[in-house]
C-alpha positions in Angstrom: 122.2 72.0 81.3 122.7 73.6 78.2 120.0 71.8 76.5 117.7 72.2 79.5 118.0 75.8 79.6 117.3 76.3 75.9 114.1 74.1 76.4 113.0 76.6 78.6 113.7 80.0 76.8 111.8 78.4 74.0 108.8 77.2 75.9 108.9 80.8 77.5 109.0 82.1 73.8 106.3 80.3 72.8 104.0 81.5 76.0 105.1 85.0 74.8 103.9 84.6 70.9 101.0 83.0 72.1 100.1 86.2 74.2 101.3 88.6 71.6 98.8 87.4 69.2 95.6 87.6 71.7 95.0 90.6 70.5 91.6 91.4 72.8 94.3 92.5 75.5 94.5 96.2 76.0 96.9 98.4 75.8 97.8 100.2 79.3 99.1 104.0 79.7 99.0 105.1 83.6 99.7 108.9 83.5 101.2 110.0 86.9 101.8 113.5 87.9 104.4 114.7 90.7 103.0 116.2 93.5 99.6 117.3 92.1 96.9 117.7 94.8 93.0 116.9 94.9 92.1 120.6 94.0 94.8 121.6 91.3 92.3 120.7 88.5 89.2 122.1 87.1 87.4 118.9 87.5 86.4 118.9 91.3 86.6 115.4 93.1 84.3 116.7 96.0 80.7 117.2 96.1 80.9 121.1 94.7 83.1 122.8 92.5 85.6 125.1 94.9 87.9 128.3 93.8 90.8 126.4 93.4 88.8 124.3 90.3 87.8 127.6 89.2 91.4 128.6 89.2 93.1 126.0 87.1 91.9 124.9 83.2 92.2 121.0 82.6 89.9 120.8 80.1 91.8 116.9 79.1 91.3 116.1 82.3 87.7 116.8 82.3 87.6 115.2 78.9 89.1 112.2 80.6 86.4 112.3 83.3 83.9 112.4 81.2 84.7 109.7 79.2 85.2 107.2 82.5 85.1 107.1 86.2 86.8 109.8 88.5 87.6 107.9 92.1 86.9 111.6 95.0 88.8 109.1 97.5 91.6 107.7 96.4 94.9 108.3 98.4 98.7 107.2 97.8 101.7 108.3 100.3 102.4 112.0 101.5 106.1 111.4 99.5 107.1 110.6 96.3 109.0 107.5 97.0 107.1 105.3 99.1 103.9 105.9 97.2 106.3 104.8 93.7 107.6 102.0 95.4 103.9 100.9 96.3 103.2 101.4 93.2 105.4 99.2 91.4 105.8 96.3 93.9 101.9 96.3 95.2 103.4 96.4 98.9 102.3 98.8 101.8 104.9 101.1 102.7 104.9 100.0 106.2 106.0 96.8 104.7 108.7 98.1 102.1 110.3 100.3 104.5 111.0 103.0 102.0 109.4 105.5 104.1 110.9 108.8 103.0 112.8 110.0 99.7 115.4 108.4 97.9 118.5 109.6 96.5 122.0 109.1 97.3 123.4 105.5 98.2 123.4 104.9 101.6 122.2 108.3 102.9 119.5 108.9 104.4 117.1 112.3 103.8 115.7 112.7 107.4 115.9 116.1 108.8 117.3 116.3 112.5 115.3 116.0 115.3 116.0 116.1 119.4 113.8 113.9 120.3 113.7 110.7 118.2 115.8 108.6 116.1 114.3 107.5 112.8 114.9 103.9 111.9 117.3 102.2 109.3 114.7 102.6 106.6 115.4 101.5 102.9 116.8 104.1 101.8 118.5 102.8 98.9 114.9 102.1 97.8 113.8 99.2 95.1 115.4 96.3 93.9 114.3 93.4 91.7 117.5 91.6 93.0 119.5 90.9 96.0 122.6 92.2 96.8 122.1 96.0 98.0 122.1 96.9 101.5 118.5 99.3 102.8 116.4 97.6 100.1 113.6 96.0 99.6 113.5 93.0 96.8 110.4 92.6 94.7 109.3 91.9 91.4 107.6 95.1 89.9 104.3 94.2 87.5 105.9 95.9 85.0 108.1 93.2 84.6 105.4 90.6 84.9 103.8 92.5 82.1 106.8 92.4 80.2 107.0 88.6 80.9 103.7 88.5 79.1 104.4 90.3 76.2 103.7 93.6 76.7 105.9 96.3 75.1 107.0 98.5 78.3 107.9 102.1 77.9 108.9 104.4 80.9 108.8 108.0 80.3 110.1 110.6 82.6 110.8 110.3 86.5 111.4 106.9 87.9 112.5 108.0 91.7 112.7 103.8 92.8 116.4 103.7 94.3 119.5 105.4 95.0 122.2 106.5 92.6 124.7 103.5 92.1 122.1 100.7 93.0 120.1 98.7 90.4 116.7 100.3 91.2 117.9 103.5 89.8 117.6 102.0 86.3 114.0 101.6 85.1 115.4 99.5 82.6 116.0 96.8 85.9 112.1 97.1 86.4 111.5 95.4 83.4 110.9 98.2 81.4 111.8 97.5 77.3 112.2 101.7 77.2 113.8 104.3 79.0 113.1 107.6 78.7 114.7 110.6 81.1 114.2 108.2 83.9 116.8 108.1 87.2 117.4 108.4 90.6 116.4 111.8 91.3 112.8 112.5 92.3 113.0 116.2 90.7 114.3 117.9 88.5 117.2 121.0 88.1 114.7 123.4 85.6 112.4 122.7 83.2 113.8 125.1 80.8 115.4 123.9 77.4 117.8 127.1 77.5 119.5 125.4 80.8 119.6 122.2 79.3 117.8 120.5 81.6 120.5 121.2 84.2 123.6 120.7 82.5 126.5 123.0 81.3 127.7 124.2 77.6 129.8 121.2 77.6 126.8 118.5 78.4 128.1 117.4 82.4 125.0 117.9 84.9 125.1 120.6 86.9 122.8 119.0 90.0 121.9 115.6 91.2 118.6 116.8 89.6 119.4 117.2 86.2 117.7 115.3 83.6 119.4 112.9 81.5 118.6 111.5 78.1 117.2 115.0 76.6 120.0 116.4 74.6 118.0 117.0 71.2 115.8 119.5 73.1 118.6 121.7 74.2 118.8 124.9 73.4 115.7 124.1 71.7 113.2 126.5 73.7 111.0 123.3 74.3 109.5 123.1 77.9 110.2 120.1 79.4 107.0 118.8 79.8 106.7 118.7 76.3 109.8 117.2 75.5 108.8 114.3 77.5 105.6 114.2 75.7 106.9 114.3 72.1 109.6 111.2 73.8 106.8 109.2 74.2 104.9 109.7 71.6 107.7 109.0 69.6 107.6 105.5 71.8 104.5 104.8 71.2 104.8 105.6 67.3 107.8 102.8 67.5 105.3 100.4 69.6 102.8 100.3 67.2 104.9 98.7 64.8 105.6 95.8 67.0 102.5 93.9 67.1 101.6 93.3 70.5 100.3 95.5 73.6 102.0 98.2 75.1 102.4 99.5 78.3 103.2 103.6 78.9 104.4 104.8 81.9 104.3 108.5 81.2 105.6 109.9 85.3 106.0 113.2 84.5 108.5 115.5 86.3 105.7 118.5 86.6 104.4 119.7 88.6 107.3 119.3 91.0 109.8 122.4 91.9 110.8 124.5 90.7 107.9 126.2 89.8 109.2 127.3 86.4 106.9 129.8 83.8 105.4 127.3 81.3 105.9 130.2 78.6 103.1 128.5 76.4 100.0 129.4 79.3 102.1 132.0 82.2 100.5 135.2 80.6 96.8 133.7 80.8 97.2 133.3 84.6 98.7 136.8 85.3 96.1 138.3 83.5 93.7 136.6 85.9 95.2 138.6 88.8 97.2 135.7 90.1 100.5 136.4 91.4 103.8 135.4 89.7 104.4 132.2 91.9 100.7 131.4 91.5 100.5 132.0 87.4 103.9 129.9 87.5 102.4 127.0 88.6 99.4 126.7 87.2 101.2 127.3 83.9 102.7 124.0 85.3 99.5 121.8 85.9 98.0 123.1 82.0 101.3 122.2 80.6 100.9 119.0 82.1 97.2 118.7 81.0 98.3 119.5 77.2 100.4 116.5 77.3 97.8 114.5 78.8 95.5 115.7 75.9 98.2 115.1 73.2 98.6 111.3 74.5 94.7 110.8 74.2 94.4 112.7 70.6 97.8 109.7 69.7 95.2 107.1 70.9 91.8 108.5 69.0 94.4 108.8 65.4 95.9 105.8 66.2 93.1 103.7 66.5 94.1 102.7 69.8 91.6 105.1 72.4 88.9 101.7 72.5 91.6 98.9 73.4 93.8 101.4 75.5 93.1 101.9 79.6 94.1 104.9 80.7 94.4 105.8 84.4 95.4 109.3 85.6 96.7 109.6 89.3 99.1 111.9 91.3 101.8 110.2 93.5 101.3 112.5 96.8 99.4 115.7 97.5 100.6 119.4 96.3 103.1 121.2 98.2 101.3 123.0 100.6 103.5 122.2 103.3 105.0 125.5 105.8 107.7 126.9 103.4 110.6 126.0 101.4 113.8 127.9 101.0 113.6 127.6 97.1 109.6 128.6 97.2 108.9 130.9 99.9 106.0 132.0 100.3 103.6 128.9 99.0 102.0 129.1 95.9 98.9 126.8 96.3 96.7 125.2 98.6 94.2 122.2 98.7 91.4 123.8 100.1 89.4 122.1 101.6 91.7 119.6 102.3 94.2 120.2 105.4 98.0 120.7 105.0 99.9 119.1 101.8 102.9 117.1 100.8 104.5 115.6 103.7 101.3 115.3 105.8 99.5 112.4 107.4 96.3 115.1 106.7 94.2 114.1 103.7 96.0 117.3 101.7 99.1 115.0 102.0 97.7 112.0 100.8 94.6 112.3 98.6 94.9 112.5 95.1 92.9 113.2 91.9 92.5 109.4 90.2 90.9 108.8 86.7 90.2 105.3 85.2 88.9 105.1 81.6 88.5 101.7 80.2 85.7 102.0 77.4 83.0 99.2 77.1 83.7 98.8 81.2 83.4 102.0 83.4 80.9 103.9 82.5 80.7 107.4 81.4 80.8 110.0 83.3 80.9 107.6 86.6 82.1 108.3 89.8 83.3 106.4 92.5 83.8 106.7 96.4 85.1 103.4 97.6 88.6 104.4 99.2 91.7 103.2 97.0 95.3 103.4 97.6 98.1 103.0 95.1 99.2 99.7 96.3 96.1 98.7 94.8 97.6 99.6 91.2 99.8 96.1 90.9 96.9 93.9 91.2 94.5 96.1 89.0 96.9 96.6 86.4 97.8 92.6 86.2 94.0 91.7 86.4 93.5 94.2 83.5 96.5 92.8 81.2 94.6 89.5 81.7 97.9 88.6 84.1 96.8 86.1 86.6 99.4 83.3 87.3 102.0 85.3 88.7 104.2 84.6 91.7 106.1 87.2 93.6 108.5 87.0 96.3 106.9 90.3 98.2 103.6 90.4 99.9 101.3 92.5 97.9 99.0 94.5 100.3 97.3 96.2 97.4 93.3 95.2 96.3 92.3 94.9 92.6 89.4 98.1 91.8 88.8 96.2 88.7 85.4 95.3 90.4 84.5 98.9 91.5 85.2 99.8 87.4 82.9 97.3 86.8 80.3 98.7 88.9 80.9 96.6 91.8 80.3 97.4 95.5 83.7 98.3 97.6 84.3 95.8 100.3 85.2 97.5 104.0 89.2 97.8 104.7 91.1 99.6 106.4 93.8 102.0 104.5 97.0 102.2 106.3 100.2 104.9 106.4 103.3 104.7 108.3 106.0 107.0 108.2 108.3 106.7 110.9 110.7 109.2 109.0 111.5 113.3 109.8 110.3 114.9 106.2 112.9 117.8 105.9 109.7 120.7 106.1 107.4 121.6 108.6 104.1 122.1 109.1 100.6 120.4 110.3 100.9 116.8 110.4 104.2 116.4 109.5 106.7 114.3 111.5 107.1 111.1 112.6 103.5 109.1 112.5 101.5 106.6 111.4 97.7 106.4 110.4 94.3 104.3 110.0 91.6 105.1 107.9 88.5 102.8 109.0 84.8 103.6 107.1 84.7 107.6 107.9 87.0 107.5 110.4 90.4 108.4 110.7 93.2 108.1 113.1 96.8 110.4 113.6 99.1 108.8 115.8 102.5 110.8 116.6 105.7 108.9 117.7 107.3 111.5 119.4 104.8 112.3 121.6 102.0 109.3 121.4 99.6 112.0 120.5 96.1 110.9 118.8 94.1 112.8 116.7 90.8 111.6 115.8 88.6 112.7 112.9 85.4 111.9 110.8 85.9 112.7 107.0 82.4 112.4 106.5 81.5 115.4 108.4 84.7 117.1 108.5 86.6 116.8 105.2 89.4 119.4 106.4 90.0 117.4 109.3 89.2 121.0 111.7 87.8 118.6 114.5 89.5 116.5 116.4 87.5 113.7 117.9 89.7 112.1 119.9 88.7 113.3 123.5 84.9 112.7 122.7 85.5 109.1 121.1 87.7 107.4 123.4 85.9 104.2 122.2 87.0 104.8 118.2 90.5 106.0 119.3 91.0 102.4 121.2 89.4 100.1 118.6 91.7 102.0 115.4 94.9 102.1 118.0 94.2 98.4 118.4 93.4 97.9 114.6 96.9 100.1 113.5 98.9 98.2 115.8 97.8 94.8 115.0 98.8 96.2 110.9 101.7 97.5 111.9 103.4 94.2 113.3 101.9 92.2 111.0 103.9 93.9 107.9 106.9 93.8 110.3 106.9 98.2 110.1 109.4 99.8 111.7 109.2 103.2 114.5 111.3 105.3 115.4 113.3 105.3 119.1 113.9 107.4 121.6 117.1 109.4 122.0 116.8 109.9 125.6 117.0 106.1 126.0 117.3 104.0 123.0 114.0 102.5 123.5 111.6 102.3 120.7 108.7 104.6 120.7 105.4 102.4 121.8 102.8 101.3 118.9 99.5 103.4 118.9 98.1 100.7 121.2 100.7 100.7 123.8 99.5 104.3 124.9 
């Protein structure tokens, strides 16, 4: 057996320096931002430029834009978790049950309601193995990545599983490099001077406090930064190793707390915005610099032509009622309805920027509907990755093709959230969605209400269609429903009588 096993590790080793010395393979960095919406940039991802992209200055992510192709329609999950999760194992939330936020082990996050009982979600999130009760077992492409040679570097906020259960590590992901990653989904203050949320004598002062950053302390570096000089740092290390890297750089901005990024706070307030308002779009440039420091690594590294680079948000920006820690709001996404939280397209559409020189083209835009499930099979077709087996179904649909100019094939995108978000506000509660061609349909559990609208004609979703299109309404109930059991989704049940609330077409 001994023998045997040995045979394989070398056979595998071999495969792997086989791999490591095709050099035409390209180097992968996927820059995700924390609840950034569709308008907090100054590149506009609708057909005209709005207030909100004369508000904020991205000028690296218009460099980015320029330089490849900016996707106006491309969507992820209206909470941090699930769309992560999707990310990383290439499965619809529907079918990975982690349907709200993760945190603690075996807790759940819903907020009360009098109505309806939310299911037994995963809400221990994640896992690559089995063992842990609430979770859903897959192999991430980062490990398949890391199987094939890649150098893998995580950098910043994980947010995959539950304190005390393996998907809290990153490091169980397959990821070589660890850097600041956890459980949390947040973070206690960006501020140095706080250490990151911990006291004078190093122990965390939150469940929200960011590990791995001691050198900064006390250092009056903004977090954001910190994490940016981490990776560079990472990648200055991967360089050396002779083979192709993969950057995970998740940053923690532009999450709350909306904390004064002291490097760009004064611009905004001399622009007449308010303090909240100059707060956080000292927030989104911060991130922005960092963005621009990772491609000005690439260009003096020789690295920007054989490195893809793909910038995307993980839901929409928190524009969601109020929040005891934020009152009153402090953005919007105009024209979009509603934000975080929300099965409107302000909870769900994000800004998405692919650059992959000698493939997309310049300056190229493209409005074929993507959802970040699709990032596992894009990511592997890029890496050259093709014989891989997983034991999860993976919903998500290579855009490889539409970066190479291809036409978009007709699907239907799918949500489900059968959870209680703990905020309020339009769209938010327990529901579940299709998005067929233009169309686009709400369905509430608690109350099997429908909503029915056309994003061609009414972007922020101000027309409900439903009562004049009884025809659509019946062909996406029947087209949801048929989704929903076939990925085995859960719904919620009703208190009054323990029966579960009826699939969109059972009203």
């Amino acid at each position: 057996m001994k023998s045997k096993i040995m045979t394989m590790a070398a056979v595998a080793c071999a495969a792997s320096v086989a791999q490591a010395a095709d050099d035409s393979r390209p180097n992968i960095l996927v820059f995700l931002v924390d609840d950034m919406g569709w308008q907090d940039t100054s590149v506009p991802f609708w057909d005209q430029v709005t207030p909100l992209n004369k508000r904020y200055h991205t000028p690296n992510m218009e460099r980015l834009a320029s330089q490849g192709m900016k996707f106006t329609q491309a969507y992820a999950s209206a909470i941090s978790s699930p769309s992560r999760c999707s990310l990383l194992t290439g499965a619809n939330a529907a079918r990975h049950r982690v349907t709200n936020w993760t945190l603690q082990r075996d807790r759940k996050v819903d907020a009360p309601n009098d109505v309806i009982d939310v299911p037994e979600w995963n809400y221990n999130g994640i896992c690559q193995t089995q063992g842990t009760p609430h979770t859903f077992v897959a192999t991430s492409f980062v490990q398949l990545l890391h199987n094939a040679g890649y150098h893998t570097i995580h950098c910043g906020k994980a947010h995959w599983g539950a304190i005390d259960t393996p998907g809290e590590n990153p490091h169980h992901f397959g990821f070589d490099v660890n850097i600041a990653g956890h459980a949390a989904g947040g973070l206690a203050t960006y501020y140095s001077e706080l250490n990151y949320g911990h006291d004078a004598n190093g122990n965390p002062t939150s469940l929200m406090s960011v590990p791995g950053l001691e050198k900064y302390w006390q250092t009056g570096t903004f977090i954001t930064e910190a994490l940016t000089q981490e990776a560079i740092a990472a990648l200055d290390k991967a360089k050396r190793y002779n083979q192709p890297f993969f950057l995970y750089m998740s940053h923690y901005a532009i999450h709350v707390p909306i904390d004064r990024d002291p490097r760009y706070f004064e611009r905004y307030k001399s622009e007449g915005l308010s303090d909240k308002e100059a707060a956080y779009a000292s927030l989104v440039e911060g991130m922005d610099k960092s963005l621009g420091d990772l491609l000005d690594w690439l260009e003096a590294n020789d690295e920007a032509k054989n490195t893809i680079v793909i910038f995307m948000s993980d839901n929409g920006g928190y524009a969601t009622g109020t929040h005891w820690r934020d009152a009153p709001l402090y953005t919007q996404n105009a024209p979009l309805r509603c934000g975080k939280g929300s099965a409107y397209e302000g909870g769900v559409r994000e800004p998405m920027i692919v650059r992959w020189q000698g493939v997309t083209a310049e300056g190229s835009e493209q409005d074929a509907p993507v959802i970040i499930e699709d990032f596992f099979p894009s990511l592997l077709e890029m890496a050259g990755v093709s014989d891989w087996k997983v034991p999860q179904t993976v919903d998500g649909r290579s855009f490889v093709p539409l970066l190479r100019g291809g036409k978009a094939k007709q699907r239907d995108l799918i949500w489900n959230c059968p959870n209680i978000w703990d905020n309020s506000g339009p769209g938010i509660g327990a529901t579940c969605t299709i998005r067929q061609g233009d169309w686009k349909l709400i369905y509430y559990y608690e109350n099997g209400k429908k909503e029915l609208y056309n994003l061609a004609d009414d972007i922020g979703e101000n027309h409900d269609l439903s009562a004049m299109r009884a025809d659509i309404v019946k062909r996406l109930s029947g087209a949801l429903g048929r989704r929903l059991r076939a990925m085995d989704a859960q719904r919620p049940t009703f208190k009054s009588s323990g029966a579960p609330c009826p699939w969109p077409d059972e009203i």
